[in-house]
C-alpha positions in Angstrom: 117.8 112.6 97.0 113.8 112.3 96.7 111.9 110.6 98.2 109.7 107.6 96.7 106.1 106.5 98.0 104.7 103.6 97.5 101.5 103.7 95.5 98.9 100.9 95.2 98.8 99.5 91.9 95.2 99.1 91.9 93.5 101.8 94.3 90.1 100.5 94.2 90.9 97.4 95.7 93.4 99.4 98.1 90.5 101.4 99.4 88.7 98.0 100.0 91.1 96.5 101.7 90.9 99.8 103.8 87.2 98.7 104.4 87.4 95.6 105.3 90.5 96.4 108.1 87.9 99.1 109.0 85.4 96.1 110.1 87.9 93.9 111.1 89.5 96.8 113.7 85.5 97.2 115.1 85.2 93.5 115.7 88.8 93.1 117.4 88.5 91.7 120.8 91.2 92.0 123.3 94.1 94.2 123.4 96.6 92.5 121.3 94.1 91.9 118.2 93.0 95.5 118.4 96.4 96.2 118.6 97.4 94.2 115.5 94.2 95.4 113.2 95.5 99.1 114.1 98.5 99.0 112.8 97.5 97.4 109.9 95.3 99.8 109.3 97.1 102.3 109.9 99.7 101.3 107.2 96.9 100.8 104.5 95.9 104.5 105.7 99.4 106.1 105.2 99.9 104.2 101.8 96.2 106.2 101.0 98.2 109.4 102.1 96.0 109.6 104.8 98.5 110.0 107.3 96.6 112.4 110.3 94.0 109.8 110.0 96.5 107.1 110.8 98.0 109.0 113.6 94.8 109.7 115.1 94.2 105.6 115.7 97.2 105.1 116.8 98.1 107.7 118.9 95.7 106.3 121.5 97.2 102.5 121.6 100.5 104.0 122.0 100.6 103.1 126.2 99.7 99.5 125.1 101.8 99.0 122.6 104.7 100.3 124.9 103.1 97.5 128.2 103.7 94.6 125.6 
């Protein structure tokens, strides 16, 4: 059995969308919407194969992600 990734069709616009979660992640206010833009970016980052990144953001919200 192998294993398939997903792959963005179009990877410019993938890394902009990774841009733009960027910003919206610095402007979150309040635990549950920095929560929320973590994850997503964290999903946009292991999509990039950027994994370790990913991990590193969310490694830290782990304790309030578990409270909720």
């Amino acid at each position: 059995m192998h294993f398939q990734r997903f792959t963005a069709p179009d990877p410019a616009a993938h890394d902009a969308s990774i841009t733009a979660h960027r910003a919206r992640l610095a402007a979150a206010q309040g635990d549950l919407a920095r929560l929320d833009a973590t994850a997503d970016l964290a999903t946009l980052l292991t999509t990039a194969r950027q994994e370790a990144e990913a991990l590193a953001l969310l490694e830290p919200e782990r304790a309030q992600a578990e409270a909720l």
